[in-house]
C-alpha positions as CSV (number, residue, x, y, z in Angstrom):
1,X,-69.5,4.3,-22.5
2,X,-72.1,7.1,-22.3
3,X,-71.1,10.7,-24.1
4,X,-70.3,11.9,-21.1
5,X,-67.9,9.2,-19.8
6,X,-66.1,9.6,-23.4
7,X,-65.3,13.4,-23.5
8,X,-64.3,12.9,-19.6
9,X,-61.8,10.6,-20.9
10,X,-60.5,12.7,-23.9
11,X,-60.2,16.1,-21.4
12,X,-58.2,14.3,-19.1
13,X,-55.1,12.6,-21.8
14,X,-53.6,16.2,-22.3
15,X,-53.5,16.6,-18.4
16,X,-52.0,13.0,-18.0
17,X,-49.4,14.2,-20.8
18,X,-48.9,18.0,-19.1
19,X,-48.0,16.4,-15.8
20,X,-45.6,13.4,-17.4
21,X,-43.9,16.4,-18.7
22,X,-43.7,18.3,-15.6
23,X,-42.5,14.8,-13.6
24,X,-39.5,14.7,-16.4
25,X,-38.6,18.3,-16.5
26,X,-38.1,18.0,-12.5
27,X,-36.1,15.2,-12.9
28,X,-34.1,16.7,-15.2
29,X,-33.0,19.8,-13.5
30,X,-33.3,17.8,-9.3
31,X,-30.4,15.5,-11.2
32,X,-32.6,12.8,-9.7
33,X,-32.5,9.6,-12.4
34,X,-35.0,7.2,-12.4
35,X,-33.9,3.7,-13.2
36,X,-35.7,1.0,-12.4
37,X,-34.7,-1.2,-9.3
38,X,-32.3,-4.2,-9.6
39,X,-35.3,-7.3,-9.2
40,X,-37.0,-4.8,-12.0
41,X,-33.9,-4.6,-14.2
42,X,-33.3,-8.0,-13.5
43,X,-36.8,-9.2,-15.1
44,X,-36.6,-6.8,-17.7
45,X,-33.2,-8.3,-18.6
46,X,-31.2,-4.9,-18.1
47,X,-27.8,-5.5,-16.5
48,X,-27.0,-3.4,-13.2
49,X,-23.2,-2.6,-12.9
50,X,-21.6,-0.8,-10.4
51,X,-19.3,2.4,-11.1
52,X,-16.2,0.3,-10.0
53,X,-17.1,-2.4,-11.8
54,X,-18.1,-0.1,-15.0
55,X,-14.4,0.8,-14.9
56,X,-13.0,-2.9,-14.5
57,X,-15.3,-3.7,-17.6
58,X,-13.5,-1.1,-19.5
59,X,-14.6,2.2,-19.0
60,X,-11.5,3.3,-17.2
61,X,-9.5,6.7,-19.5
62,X,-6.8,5.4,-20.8
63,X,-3.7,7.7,-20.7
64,X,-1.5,7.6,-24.2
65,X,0.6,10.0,-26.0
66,X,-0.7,13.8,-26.2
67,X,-2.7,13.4,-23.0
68,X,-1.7,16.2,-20.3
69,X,-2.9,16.4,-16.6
70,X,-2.4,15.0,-13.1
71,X,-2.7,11.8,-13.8
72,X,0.4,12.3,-16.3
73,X,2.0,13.8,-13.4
74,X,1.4,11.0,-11.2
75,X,2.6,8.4,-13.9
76,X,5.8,10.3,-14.4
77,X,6.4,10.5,-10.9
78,X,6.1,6.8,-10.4
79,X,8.4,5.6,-13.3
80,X,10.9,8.5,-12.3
81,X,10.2,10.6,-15.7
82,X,10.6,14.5,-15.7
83,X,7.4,15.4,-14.2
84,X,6.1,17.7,-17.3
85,X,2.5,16.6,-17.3
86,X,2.6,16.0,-20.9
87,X,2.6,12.2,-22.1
88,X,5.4,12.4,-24.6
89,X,7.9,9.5,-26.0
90,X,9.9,9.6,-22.9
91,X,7.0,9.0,-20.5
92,X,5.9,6.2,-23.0
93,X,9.4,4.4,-23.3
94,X,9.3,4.2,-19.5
95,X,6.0,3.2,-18.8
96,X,6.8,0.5,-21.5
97,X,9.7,-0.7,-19.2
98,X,7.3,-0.1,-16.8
99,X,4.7,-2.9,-18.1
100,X,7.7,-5.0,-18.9
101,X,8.9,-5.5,-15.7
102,X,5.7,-6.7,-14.3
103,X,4.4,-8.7,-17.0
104,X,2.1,-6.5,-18.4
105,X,1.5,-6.2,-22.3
106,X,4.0,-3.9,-23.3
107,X,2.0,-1.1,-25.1
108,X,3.0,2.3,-23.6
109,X,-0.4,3.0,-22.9
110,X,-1.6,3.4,-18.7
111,X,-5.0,1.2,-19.2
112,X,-6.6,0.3,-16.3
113,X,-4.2,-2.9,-15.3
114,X,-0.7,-0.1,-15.6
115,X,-2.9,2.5,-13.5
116,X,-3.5,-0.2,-10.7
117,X,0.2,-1.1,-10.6
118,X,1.5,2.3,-11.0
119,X,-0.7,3.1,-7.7
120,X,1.0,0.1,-5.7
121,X,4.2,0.6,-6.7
122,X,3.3,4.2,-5.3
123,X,2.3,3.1,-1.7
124,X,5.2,0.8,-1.5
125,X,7.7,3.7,-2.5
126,X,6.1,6.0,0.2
127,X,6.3,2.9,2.6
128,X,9.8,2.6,1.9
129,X,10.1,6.1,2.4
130,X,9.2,6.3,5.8
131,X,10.6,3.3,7.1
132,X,14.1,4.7,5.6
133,X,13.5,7.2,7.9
134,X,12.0,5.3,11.3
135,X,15.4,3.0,11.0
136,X,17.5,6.0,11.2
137,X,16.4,7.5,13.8
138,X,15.9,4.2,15.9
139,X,19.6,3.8,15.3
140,X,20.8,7.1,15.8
141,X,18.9,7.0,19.4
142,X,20.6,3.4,20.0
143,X,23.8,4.9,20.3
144,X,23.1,7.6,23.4
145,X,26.1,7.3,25.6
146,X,28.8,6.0,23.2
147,X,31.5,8.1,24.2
148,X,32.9,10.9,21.2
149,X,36.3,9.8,20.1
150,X,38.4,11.8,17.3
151,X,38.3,9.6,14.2
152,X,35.7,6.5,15.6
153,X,32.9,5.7,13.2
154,X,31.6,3.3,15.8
155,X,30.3,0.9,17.0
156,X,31.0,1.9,20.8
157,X,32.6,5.4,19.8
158,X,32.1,8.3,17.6
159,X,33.6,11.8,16.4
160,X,30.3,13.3,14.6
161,X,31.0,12.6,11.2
162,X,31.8,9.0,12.5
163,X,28.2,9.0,14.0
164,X,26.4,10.0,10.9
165,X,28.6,7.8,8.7
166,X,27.6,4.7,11.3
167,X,23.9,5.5,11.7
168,X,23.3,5.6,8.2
169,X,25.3,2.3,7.1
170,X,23.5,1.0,9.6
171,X,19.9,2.0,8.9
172,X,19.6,1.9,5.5
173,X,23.1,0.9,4.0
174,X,24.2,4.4,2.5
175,X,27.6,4.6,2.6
176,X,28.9,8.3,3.8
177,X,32.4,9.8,3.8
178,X,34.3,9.8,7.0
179,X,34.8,13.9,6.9
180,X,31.6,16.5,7.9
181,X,32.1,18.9,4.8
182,X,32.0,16.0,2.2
183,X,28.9,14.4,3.5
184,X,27.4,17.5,2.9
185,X,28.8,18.2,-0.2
186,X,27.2,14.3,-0.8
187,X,24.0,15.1,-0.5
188,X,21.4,16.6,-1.7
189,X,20.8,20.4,-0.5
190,X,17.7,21.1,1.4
191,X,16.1,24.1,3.1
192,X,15.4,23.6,7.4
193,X,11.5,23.8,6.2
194,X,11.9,21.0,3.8
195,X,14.4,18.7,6.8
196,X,12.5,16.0,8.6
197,X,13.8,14.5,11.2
198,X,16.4,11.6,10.3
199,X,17.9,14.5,7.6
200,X,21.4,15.6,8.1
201,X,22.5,19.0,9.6
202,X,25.6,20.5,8.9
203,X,27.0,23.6,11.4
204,X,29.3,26.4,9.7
205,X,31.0,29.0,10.0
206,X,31.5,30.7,6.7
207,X,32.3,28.4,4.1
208,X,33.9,25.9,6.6
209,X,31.5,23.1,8.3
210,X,33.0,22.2,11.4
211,X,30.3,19.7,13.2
212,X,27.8,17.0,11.6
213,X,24.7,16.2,13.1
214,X,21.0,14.6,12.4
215,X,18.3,16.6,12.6
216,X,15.6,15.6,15.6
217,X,13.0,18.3,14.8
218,X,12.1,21.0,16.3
219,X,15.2,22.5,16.9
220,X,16.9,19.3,18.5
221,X,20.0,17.6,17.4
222,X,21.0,13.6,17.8
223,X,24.9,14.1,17.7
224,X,28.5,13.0,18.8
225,X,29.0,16.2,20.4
226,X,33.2,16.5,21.4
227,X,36.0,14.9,23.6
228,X,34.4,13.9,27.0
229,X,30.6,14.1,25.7
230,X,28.4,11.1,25.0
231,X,26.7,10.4,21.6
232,X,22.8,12.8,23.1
233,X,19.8,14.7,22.0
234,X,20.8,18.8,21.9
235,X,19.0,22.1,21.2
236,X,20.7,23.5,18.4
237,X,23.2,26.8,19.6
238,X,23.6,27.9,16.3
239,X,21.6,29.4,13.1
240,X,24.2,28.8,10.8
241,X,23.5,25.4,9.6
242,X,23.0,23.9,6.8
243,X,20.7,20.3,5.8
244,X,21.3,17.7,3.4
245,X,19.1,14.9,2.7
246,X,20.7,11.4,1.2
247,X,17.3,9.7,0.9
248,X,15.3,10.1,-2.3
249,X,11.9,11.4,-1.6
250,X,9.0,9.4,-4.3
């Protein structure tokens, strides 16, 4: 190598280093990573693991006691806790019955195994939910035509609080007094933005219901109306209802 060739050589390493540094810092703040591709990992014996299987392998955060968050929320929801939040000895004990009842190790902690059952146990509740609902109102529309009668719960014939009482034995086996002001009283109060259709409606005057109904939506009404009607689908006449809900909501 001539003189020449040699300080050619030595002027050019602290360009080669400037620019490495450059290449890195843009990496750095573009967010860009450079790992090498999976045949390249695979030959240079690095293992390539997906984020969902990252979390399988054990990644996944754990929730125990002292942990706070949505996820808390979400657990409690599910094992029907007090929805604080906070992971305290309540939330434990019933995630720990939780795990028992599904064969999980009992440890009062959500690892990744809880979290997963938690979430099915979710969908199927919601599932449940809305099917409550679908059977109630297939019912109550199986009945348009049955002629009122004072003191019928069906099937055939119906005052209104016999309709209500039949529809939802029917649907989703809730028993229901025989008497509009104590189904109401039965249930669980609810505002006519929170009712969905399949809900109970409740019409008053004062402090005296005098006509039981299920809610349709949108201002309609599946009822048992009075002597010489037929069990139908009515607009409301009247504000001064009130809604009561008998299924619980996950």
């Amino acid at each position: 190598m001539s003189r020449t060739d040699a300080r050619r050589l030595r002027s050019a390493q602290p360009l080669s280093a400037l620019l490495s540094a450059l290449i890195v810092a843009v990496v750095l703040v573009s967010g860009v990573a450079l790992t090498p591709s999976s045949a390249e990992a695979t030959q240079a014996g690095v293992a390539t693991t997906s984020p969902a299987a990252a979390s399988r392998a054990g990644a996944f955060d754990a929730l125990r006691l002292g942990d706070r968050g949505p996820r808390v929320r979400f657990a409690q929801r599910v094992v029907d806790r007090a929805v604080t939040g906070q992971y305290g000895p309540p939330t434990r004990d019933a995630i720990k019955r939780f795990q028992r009842t599904r064969g999980i190790s009992v440890s009062g902690v959500v690892n990744l195994r809880t979290w997963d059952a938690l979430q099915r146990h979710w969908r199927n509740q919601v599932r449940s939910y809305r099917d409550k609902y679908r059977r109630i109102l297939s019912v109550a529309r199986a009945q348009f035509g049955d002629p009122y009668a004072y003191g019928a719960a069906g099937p055939g014939a119906f005052d209104c609080s016999g309709y209500t009482m039949y529809v939802y034995r029917q649907a989703i086996s809730r028993s229901l007094p025989h008497l509009a002001g104590a189904q109401y009283y039965r249930g669980q109060r609810i505002s006519r933005s929170q009712a969905r259709p399949g809900d109970l409606v409740f019409f008053h005057s004062g402090s005296g219901i005098y006509h039981a109904a299920i809610w349709a939506g949108r201002g309609y009404i599946y009822h048992s109306p009075r002597p010489g009607g037929v069990v139908q689908k009515d607009r409301m006449w009247s504000n001064e209802v009130w809604f009561a809900r008998y299924i619980t909501r996950p």
